[in-house]
Backbone as JSON, one array per atom type, in Angstrom:
{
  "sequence": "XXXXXXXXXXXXXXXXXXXXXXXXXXXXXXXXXXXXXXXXXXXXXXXXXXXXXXXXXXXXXXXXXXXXXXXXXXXXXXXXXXXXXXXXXXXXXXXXXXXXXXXXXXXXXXXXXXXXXXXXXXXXXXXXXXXXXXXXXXXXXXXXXXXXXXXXXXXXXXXXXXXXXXXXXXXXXXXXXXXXXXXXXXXXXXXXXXXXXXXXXXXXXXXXXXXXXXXXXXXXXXXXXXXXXXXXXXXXXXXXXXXXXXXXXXXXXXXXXXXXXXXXXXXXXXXXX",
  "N": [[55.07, -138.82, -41.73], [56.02, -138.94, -43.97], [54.1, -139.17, -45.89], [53.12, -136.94, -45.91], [55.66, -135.48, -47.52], [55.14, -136.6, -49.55], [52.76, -135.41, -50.79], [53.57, -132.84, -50.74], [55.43, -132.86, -52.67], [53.8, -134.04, -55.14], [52.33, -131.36, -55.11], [53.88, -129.47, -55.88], [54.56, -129.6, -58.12], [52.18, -129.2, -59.39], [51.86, -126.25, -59.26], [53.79, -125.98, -60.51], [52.74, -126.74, -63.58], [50.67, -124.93, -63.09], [52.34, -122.67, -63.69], [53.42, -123.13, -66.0], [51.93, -123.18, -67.71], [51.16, -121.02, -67.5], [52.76, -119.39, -69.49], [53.25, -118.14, -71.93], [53.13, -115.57, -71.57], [54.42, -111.99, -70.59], [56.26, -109.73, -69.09], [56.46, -106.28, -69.36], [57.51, -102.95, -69.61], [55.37, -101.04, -69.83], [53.17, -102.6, -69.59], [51.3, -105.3, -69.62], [52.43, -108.1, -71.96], [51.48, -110.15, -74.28], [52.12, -113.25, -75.77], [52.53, -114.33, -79.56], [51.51, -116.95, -79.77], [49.96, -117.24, -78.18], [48.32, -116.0, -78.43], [45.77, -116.91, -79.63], [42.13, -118.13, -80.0], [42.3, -120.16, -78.06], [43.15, -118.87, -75.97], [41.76, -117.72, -73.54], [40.3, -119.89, -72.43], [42.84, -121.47, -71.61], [44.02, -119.61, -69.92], [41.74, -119.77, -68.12], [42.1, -122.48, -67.58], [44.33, -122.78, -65.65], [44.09, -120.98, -63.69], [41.91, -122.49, -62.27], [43.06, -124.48, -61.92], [45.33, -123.36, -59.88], [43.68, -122.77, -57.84], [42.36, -125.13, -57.36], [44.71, -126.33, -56.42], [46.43, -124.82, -53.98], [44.2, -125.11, -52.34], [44.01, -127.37, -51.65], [46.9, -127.77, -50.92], [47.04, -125.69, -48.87], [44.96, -126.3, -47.33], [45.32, -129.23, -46.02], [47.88, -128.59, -44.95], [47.14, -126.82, -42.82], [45.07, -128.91, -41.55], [46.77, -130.65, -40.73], [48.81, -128.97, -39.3], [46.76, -127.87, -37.27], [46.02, -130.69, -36.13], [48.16, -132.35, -35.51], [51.12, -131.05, -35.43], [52.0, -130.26, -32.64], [53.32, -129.1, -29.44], [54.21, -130.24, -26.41], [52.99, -130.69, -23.68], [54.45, -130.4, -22.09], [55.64, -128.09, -22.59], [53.97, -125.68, -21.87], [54.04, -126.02, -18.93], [56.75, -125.44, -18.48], [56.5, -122.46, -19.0], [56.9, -121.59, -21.85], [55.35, -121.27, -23.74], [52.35, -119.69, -23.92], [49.08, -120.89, -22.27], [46.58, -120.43, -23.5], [44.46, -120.14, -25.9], [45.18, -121.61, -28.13], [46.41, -122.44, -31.41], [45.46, -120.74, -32.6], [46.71, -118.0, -31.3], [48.53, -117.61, -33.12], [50.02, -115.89, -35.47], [50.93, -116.98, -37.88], [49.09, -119.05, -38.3], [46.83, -118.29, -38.46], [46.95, -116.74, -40.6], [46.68, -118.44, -42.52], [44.63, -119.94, -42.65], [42.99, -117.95, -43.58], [44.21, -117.57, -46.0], [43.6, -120.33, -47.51], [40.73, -119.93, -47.04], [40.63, -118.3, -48.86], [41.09, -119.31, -51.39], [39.74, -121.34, -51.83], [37.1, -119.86, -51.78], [37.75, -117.94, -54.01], [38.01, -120.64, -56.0], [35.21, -121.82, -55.77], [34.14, -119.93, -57.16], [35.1, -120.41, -59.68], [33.47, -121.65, -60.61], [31.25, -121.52, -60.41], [30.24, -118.86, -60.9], [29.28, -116.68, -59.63], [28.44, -113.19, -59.28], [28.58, -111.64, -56.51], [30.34, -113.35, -54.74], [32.99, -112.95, -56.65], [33.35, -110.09, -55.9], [33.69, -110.68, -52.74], [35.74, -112.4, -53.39], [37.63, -110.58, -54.3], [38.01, -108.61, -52.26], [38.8, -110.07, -50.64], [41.37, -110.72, -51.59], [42.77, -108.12, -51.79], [42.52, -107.01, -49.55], [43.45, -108.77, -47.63], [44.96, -111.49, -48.33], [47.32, -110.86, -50.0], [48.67, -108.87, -48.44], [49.06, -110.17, -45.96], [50.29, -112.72, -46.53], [52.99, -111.57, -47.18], [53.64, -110.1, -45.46], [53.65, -112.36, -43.1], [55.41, -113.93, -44.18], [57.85, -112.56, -45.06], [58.36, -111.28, -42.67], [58.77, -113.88, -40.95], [61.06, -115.3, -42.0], [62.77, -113.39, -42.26], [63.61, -112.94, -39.23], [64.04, -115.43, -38.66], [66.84, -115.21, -40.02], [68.25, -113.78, -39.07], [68.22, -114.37, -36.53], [67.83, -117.31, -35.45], [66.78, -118.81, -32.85], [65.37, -117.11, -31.94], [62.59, -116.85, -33.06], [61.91, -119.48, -33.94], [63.33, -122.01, -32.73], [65.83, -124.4, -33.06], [64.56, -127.33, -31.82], [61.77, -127.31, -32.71], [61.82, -128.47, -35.38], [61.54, -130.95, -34.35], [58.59, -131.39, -34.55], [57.53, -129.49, -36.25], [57.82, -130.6, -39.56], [59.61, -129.84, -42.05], [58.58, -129.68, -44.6], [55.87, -128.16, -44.15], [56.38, -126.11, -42.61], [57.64, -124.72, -44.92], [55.18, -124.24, -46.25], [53.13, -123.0, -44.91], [55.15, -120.82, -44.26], [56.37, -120.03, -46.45], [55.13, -120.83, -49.29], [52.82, -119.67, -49.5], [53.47, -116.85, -50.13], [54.51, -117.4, -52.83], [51.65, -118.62, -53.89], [50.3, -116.39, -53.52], [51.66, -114.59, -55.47], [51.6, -116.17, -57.88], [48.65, -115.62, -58.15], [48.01, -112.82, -58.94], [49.01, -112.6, -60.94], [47.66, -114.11, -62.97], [45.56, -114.09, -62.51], [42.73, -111.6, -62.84], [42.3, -109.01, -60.63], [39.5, -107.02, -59.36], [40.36, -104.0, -57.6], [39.16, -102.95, -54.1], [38.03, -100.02, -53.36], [41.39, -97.7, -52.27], [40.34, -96.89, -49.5], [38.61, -98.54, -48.25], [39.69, -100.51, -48.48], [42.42, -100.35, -46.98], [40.89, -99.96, -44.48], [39.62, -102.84, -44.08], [41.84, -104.42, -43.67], [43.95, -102.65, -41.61], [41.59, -103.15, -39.12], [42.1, -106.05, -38.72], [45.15, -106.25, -38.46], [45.02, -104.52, -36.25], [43.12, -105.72, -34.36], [44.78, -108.26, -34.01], [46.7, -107.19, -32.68], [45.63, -107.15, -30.64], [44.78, -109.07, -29.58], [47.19, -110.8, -29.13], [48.44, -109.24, -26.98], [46.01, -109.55, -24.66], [46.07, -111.95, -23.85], [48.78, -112.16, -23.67], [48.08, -110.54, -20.97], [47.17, -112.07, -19.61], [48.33, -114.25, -19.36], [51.25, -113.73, -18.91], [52.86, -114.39, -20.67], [54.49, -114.12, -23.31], [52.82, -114.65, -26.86], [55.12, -114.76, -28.73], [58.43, -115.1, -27.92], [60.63, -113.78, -28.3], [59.33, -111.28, -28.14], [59.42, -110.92, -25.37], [62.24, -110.43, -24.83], [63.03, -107.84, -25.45], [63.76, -104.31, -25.13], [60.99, -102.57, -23.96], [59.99, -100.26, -26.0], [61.41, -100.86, -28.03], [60.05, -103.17, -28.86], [57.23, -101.86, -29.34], [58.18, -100.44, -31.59], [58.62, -102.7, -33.17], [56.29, -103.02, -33.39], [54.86, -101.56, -34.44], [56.64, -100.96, -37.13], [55.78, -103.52, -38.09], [53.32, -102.91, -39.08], [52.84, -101.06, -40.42], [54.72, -101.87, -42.68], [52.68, -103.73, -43.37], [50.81, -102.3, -44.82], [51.76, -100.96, -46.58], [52.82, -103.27, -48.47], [50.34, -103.94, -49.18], [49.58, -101.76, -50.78], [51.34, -102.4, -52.73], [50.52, -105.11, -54.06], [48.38, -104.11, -54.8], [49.72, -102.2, -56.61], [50.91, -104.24, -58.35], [49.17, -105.42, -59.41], [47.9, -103.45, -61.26], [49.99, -103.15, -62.66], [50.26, -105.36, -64.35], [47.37, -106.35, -65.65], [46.22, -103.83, -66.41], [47.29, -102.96, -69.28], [46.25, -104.99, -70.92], [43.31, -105.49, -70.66], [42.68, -103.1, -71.45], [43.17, -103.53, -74.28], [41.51, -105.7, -74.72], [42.84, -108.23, -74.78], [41.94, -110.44, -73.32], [39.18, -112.16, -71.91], [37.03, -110.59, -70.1], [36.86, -111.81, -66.16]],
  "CA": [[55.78, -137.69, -42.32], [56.45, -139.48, -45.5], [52.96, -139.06, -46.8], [53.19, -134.96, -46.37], [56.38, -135.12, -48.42], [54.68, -137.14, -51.31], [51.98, -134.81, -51.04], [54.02, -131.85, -50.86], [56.22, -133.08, -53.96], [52.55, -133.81, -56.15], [51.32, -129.72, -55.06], [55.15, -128.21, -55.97], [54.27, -130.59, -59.46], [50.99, -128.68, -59.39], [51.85, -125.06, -59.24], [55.08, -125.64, -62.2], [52.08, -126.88, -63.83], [49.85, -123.38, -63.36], [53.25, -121.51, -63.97], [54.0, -123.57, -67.4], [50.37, -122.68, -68.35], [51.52, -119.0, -68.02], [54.62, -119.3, -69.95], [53.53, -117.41, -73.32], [53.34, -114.1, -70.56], [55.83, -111.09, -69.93], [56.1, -108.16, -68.67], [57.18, -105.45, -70.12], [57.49, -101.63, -69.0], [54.0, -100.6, -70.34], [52.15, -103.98, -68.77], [51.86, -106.82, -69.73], [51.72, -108.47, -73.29], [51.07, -111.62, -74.95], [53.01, -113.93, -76.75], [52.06, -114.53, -80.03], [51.3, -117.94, -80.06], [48.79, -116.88, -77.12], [46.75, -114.96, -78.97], [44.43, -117.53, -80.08], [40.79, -118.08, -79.74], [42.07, -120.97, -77.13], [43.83, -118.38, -74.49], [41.14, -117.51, -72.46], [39.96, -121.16, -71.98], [44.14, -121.99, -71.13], [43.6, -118.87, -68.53], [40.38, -120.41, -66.78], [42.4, -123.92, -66.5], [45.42, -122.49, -64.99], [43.11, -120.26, -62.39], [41.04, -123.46, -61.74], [44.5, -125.6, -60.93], [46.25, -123.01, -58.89], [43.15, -122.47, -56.8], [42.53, -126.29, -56.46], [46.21, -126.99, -55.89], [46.32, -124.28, -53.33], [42.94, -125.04, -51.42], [44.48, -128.82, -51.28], [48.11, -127.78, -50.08], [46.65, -125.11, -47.56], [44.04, -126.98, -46.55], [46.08, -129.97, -45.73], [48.66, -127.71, -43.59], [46.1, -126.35, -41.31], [44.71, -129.85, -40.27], [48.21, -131.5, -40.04], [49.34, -127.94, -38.22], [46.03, -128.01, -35.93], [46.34, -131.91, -35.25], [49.13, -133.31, -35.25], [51.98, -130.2, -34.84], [51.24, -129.95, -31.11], [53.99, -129.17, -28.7], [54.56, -131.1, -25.91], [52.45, -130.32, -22.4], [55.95, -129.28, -20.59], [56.0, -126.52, -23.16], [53.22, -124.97, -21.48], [54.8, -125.9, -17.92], [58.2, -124.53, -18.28], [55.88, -121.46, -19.75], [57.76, -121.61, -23.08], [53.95, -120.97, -24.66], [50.71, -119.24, -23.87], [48.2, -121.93, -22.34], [45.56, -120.29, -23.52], [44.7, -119.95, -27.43], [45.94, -122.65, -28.9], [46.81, -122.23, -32.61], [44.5, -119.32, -32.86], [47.11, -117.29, -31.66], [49.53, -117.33, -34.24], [49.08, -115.34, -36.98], [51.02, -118.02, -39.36], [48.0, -120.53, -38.22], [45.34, -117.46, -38.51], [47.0, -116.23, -42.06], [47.22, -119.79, -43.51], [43.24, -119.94, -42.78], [42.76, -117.39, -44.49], [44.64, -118.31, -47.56], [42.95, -121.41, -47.92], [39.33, -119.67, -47.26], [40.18, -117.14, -50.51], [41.51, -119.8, -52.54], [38.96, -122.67, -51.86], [36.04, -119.26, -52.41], [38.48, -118.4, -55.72], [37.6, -121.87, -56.45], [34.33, -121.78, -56.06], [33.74, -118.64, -58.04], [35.69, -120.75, -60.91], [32.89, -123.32, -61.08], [29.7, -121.14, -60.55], [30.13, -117.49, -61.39], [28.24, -115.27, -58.98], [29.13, -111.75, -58.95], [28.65, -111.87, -55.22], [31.38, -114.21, -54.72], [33.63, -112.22, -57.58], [33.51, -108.86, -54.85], [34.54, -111.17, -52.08], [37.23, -112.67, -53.82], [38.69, -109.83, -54.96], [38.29, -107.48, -51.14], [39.79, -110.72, -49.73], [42.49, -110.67, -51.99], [43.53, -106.87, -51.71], [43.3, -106.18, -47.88], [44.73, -110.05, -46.92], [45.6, -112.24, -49.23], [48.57, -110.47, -50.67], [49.54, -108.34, -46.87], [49.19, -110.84, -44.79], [51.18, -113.64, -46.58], [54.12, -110.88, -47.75], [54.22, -109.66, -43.86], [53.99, -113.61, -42.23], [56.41, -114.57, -45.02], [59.02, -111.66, -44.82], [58.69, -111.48, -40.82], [59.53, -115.08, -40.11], [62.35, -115.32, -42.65], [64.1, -111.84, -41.77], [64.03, -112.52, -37.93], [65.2, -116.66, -38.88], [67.84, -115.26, -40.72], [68.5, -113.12, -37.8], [68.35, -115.22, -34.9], [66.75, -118.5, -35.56], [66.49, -119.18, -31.68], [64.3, -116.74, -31.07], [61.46, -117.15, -33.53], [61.65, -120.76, -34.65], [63.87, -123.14, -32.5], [65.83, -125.92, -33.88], [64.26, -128.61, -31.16], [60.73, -127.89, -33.24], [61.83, -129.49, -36.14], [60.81, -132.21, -34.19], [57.49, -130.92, -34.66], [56.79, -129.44, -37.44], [58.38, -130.66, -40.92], [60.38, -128.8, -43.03], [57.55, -129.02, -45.51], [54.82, -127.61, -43.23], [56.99, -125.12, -42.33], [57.3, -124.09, -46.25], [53.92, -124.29, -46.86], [52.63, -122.03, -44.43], [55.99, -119.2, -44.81], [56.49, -119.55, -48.21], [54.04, -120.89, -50.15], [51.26, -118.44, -49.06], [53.59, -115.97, -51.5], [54.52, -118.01, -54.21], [49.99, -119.24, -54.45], [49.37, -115.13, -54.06], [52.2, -114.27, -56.81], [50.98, -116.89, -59.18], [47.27, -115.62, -58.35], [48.42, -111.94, -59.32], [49.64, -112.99, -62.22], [46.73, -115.16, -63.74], [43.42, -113.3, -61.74], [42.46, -109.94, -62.48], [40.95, -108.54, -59.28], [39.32, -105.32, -59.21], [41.01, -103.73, -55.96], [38.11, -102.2, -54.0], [38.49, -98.45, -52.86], [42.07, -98.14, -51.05], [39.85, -96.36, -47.89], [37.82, -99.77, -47.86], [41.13, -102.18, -48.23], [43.16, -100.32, -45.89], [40.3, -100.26, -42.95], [39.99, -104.34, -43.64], [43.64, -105.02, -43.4], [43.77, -102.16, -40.31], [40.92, -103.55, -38.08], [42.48, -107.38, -38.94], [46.28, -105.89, -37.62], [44.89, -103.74, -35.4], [42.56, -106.81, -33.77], [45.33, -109.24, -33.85], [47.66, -107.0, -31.94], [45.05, -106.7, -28.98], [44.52, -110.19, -29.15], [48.12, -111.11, -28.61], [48.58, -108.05, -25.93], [45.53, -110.0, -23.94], [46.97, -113.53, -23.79], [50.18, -111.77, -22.64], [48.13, -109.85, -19.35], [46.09, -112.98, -19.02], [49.37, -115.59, -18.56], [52.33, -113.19, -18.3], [53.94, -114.91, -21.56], [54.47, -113.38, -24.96], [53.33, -115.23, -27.94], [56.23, -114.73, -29.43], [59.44, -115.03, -26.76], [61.45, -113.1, -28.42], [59.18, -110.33, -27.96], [59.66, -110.54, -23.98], [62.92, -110.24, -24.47], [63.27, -106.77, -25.65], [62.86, -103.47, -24.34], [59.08, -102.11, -24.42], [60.16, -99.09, -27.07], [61.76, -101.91, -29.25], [58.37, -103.62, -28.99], [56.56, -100.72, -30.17], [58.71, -99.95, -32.57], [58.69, -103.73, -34.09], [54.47, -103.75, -33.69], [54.8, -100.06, -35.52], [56.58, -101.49, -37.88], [55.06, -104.35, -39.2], [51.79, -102.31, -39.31], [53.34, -99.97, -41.46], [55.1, -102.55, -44.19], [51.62, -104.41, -44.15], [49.98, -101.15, -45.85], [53.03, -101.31, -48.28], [52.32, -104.73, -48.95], [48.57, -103.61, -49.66], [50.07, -101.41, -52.46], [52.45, -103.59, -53.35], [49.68, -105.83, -54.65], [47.59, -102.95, -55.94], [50.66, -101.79, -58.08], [51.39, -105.26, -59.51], [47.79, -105.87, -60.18], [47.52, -102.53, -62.37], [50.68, -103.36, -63.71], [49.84, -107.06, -65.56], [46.06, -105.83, -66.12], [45.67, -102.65, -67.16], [46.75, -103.08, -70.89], [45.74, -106.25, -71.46], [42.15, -105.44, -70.42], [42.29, -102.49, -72.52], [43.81, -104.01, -75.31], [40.82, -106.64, -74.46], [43.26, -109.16, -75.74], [41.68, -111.77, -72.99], [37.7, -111.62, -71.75], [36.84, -110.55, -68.28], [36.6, -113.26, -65.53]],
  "C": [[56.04, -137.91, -43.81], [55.52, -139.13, -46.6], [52.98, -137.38, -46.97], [54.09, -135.0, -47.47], [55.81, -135.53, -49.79], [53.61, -135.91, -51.86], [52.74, -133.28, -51.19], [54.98, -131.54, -52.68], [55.1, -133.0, -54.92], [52.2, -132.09, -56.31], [52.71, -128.94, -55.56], [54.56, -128.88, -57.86], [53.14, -129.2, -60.08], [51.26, -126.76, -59.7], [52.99, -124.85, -60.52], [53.6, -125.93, -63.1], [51.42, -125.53, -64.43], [50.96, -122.54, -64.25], [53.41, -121.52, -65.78], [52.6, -123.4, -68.22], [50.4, -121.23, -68.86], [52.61, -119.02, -68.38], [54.08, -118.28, -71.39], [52.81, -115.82, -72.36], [54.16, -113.48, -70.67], [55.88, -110.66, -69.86], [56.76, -107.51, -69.44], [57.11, -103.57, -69.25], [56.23, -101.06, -69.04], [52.87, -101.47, -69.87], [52.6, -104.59, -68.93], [51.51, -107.39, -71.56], [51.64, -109.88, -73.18], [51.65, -112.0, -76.33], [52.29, -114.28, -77.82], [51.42, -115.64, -80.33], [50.49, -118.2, -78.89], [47.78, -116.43, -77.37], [45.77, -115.17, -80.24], [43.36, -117.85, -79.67], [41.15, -119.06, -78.17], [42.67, -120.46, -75.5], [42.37, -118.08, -73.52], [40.43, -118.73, -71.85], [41.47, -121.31, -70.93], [44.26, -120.7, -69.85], [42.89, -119.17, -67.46], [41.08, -121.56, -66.33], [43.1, -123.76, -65.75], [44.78, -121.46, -63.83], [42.97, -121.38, -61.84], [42.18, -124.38, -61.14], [45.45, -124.63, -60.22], [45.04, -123.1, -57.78], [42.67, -123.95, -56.51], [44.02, -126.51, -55.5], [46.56, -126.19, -54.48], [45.65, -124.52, -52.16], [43.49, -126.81, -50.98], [45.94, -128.19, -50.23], [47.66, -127.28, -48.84], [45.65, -125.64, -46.79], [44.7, -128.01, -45.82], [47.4, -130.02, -44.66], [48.61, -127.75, -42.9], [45.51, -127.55, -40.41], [45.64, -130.33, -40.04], [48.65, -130.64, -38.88], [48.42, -128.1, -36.94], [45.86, -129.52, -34.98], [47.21, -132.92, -34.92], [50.58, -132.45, -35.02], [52.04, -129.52, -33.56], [52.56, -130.36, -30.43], [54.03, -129.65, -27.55], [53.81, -130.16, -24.47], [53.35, -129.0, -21.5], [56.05, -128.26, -21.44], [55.34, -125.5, -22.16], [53.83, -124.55, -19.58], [55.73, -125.4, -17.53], [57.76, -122.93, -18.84], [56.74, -120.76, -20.45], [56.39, -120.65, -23.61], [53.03, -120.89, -24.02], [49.75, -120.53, -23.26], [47.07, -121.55, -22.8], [45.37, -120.0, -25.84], [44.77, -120.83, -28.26], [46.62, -121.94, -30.77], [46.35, -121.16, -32.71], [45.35, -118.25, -32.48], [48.55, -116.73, -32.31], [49.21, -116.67, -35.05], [49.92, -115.99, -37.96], [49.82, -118.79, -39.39], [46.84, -119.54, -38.92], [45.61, -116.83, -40.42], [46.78, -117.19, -43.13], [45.57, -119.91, -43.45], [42.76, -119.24, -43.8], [43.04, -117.07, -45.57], [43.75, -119.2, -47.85], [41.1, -121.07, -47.94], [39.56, -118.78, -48.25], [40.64, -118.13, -51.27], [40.29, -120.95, -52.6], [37.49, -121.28, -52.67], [36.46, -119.01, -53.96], [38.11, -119.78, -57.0], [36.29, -121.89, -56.84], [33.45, -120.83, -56.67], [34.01, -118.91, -59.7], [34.45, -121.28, -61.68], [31.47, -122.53, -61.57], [29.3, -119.79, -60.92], [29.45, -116.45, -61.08], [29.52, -114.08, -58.64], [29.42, -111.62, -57.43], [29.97, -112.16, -54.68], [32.83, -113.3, -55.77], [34.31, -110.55, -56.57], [33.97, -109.47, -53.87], [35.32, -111.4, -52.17], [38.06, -111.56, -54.22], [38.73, -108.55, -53.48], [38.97, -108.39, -50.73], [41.62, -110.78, -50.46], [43.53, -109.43, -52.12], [43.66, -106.67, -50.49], [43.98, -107.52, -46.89], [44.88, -110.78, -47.32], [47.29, -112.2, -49.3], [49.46, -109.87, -49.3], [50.08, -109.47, -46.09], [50.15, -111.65, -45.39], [52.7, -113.05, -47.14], [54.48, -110.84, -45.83], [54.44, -110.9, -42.99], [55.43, -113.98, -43.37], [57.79, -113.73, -44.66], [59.97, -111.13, -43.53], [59.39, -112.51, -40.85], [60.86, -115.1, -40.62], [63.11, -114.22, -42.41], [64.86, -112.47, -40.12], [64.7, -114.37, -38.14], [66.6, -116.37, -39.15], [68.35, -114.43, -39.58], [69.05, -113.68, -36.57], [66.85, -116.26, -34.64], [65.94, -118.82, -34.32], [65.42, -118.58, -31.14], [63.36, -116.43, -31.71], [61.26, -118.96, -33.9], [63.12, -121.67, -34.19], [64.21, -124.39, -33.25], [65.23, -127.3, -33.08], [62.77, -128.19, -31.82], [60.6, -127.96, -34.5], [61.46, -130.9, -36.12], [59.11, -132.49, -34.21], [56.55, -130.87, -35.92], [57.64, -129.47, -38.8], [58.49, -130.04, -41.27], [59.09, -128.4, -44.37], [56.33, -127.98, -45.17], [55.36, -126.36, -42.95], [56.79, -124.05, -43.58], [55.92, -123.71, -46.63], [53.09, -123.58, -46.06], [53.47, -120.92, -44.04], [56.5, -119.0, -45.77], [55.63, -119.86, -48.99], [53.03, -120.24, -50.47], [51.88, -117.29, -49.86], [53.6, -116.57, -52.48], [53.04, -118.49, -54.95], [49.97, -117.22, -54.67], [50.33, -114.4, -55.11], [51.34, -114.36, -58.07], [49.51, -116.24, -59.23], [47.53, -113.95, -59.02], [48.25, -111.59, -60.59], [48.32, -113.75, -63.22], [45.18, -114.59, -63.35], [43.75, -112.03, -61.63], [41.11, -109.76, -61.44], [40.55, -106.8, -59.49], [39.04, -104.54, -57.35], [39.91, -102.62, -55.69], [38.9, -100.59, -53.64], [40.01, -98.64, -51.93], [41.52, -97.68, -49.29], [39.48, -97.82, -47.6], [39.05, -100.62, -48.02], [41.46, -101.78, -46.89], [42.48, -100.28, -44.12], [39.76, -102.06, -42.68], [40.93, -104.84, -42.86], [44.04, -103.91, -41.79], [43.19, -102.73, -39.14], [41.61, -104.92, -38.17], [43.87, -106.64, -37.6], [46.06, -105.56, -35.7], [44.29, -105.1, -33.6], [43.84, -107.98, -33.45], [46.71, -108.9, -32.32], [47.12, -106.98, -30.45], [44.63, -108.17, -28.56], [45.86, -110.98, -28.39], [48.79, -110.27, -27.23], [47.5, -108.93, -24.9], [45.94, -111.52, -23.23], [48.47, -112.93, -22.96], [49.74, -111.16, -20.88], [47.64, -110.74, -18.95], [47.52, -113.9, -18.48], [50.75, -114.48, -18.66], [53.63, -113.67, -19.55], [53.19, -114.0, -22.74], [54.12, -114.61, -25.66], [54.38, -115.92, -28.85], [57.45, -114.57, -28.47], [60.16, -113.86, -26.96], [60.62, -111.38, -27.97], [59.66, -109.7, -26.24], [61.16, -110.2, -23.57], [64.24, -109.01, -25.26], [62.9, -105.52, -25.62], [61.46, -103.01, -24.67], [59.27, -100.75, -25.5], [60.7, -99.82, -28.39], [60.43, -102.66, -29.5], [57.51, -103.18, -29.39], [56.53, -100.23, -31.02], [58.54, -101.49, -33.92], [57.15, -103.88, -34.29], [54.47, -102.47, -34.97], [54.78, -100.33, -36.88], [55.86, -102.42, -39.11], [53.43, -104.07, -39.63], [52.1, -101.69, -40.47], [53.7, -100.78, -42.88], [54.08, -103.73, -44.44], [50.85, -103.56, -45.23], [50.89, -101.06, -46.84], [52.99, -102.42, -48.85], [51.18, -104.45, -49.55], [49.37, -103.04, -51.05], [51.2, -101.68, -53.04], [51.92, -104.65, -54.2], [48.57, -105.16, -55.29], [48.31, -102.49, -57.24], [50.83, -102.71, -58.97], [50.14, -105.51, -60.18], [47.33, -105.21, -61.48], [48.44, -102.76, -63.24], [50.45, -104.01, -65.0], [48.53, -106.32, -66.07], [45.36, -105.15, -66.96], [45.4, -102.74, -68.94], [46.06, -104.05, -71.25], [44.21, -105.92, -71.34], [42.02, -104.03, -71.3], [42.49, -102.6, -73.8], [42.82, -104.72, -75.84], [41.08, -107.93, -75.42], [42.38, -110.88, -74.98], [39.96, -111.06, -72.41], [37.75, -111.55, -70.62], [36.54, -111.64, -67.71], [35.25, -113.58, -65.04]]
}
């Protein structure tokens, strides 16, 4: 456990780092401007390094998560016996395990779009980053922490602290905003059509909810406990829900994107990526 925290302490190092890279930034009502002591020949280099170290630092933390989360955060047999949890699925059906994947596969491709520069790669990174990037880690992030703050017991037990570290924990329900903030903020994406985002981010929801609905007729357990233990119109109403404030999330990350962007790219104070 000791070695996550060192490593967790180096990647928090890592992202003040990116942030203190973007310090001559600021918003303003009209976009975004640039500090004067930014707007020398050497900003768009000090842009590419601070891309290139959030999306390493990122593709390291999240990467690092997912195999600690898939091999070594493993609940205890009798979970399955006292049918606390699903036997069937394993990690796969979480959608913190399934969102944290897919963080770390747009930031590691992010990465590799830094190094080699295919347009190809440039259209991926930027559909993965408008229909789940930015949804998915606002809706896993804002879910877990609302219903913790709610009623810890019935999303996130205090007996699996013995489980899974407080850092691990962070790093796949908070971190996954604070990497797609900072990426916001520092990567202009060009957000594809919203018909083509919102039927990504749809079939994804839409798929995840029939995946967790099958696992429930197959063993008779919820995913999620708390769901079993509230009426079936509250259940409908909470899947409704979070369908609904993922598409607000979508343009929630469309609006900030035009926000920072727009002038600056017409201003063409920095060069396209």
């Amino acid at each position: 456990m000791e070695f996550g925290y060192k490593i967790e302490n180096h990647l928090q190092a890592g992202v003040t780092a990116v942030w203190n890279n973007f310090h001559g930034l600021k918003l303003e009502a009209g976009g975004l401007s640039i500090h004067p002591e930014m707007e020398r020949s050497n900003w768009p280099v000090s842009a590419r390094k601070a891309r290139l170290l959030l999306h390493l630092t990122a593709s390291l933390h999240l990467g690092y998560a997912i195999y600690f989360d898939y091999w070594f955060a493993q609940l205890p047999q009798l979970a399955v016996v006292l049918r606390l949890e699903p036997p069937i699925g394993g990690k796969f059906k979480y959608m913190t395990f399934l969102g944290g994947i897919i963080q770390f596969v747009y930031y590691f491709l992010a990465l590799t779009y830094d190094l080699v520069r295919l347009s190809s790669l440039r259209t991926l990174r930027d559909y993965m980053m408008a229909s789940f990037v930015v949804p998915l880690s606002l809706t896993v992030s804002l879910t877990f922490w609302t219903l913790f703050a709610i009623d810890r017991e019935s999303i996130y037990p205090v007996v699996l602290d013995l489980v899974y570290p407080g850092w691990l924990n962070h790093a796949m329900h908070t971190f996954v905003v604070v990497y797609a903030l900072l990426e916001l903020a520092i990567t202009h994406h060009r957000y594809p059509s919203r018909m083509k985002g919102f039927i990504g981010l749809g079939l994804f929801m839409v798929g995840y909810l029939a995946w967790i609905h099958f696992v429930w007729w197959v063993t008779g357990i919820w995913v999620y406990p708390f769901l079993g233990g509230i009426p079936w119109f509250l259940r409908v109403g909470f899947f409704i829900l979070v369908m609904v404030l993922g598409f607000v999330y979508y343009r929630l990350g469309e609006h900030i994107n035009h926000v920072i962007w727009e002038r600056t790219c017409k201003l063409q104070r920095i060069r396209r990526d």
